[in-house]
N, C-alpha and C positions, 0 to 999 in steps of 0.2 A: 416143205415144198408141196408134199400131196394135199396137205388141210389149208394150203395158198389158193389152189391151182380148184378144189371141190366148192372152196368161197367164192372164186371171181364165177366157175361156173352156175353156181346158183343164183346169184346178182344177173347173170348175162339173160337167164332161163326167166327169172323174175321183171326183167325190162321188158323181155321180149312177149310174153305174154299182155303183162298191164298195156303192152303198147299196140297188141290183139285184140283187145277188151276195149279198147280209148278208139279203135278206127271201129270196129262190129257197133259199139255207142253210137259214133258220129253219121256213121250212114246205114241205120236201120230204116228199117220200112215197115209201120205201122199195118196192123192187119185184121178181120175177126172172120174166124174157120166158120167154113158155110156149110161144107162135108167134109168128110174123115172117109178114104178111099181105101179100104186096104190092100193088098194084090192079092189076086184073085189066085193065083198058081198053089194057093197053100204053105207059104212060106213064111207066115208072117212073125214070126219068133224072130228071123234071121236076117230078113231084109226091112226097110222101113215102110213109111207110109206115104201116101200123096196126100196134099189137104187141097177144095178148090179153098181160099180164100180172098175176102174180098176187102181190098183196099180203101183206105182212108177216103182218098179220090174217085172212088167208087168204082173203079175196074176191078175185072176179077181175074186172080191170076190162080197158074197150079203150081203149090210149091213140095219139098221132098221134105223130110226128116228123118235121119237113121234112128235107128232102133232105139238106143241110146236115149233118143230125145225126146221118142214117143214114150218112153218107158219112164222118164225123170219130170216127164209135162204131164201126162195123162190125160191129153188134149181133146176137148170135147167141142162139140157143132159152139159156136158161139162163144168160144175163148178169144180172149184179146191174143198177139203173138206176135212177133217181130219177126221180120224177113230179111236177109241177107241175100243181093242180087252177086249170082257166082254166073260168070260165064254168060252162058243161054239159057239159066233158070233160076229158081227161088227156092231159097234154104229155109228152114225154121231156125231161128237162131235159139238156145239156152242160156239166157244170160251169167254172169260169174254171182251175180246176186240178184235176187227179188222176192217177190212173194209167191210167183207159179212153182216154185222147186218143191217137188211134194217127193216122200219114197215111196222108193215101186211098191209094188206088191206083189212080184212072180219070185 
């Protein structure tokens, strides 16, 4: 029953992700980083960064990225980058796979 029950759950974990990755795919938002802003408070270990970047369509928007993604991109003025529109602002998305996943170096 427990090695039933740890199978359907990892199948469930497994749908629900691939089907995370298959919408984040479907409605990205192409972008390339103009500035890399970091906060100014001294915190920048612990909190993320802003980036301005500017769209395909040529608007410029400001988007966030947690630590996480600054640390796994290593993002620099003039990276290509994909956006995820959350709420009233823009994410930097990490894809599950590509060629930007680099290791950190802290």
């Amino acid at each position: 029953m427990y090695n039933t029950l740890v199978l359907y759950t990892f199948f469930a974990l497994l749908i629900f992700f691939a089907a995370l990755e298959f919408y984040k795919f479907k409605f990205y938002i192409r972008g390339k980083v103009v500035k890399v802003q970091h906060p100014n408070i001294g915190l920048e270990n612990l909190m993320g960064s802003h980036f301005l970047v500017k769209l395909e369509n040529g608007d410029t928007v400001n988007a966030e990225a947690e630590r996480c993604t600054m640390c796994m991109g290593q993002f620099v003025v003039g990276d290509d980058v994909r956006l995820i529109r959350s709420k009233d602002k823009y994410m930097v998305h990490l894809p599950l796979w590509g060629p930007k996943i680099k290791k950190c170096k802290h």
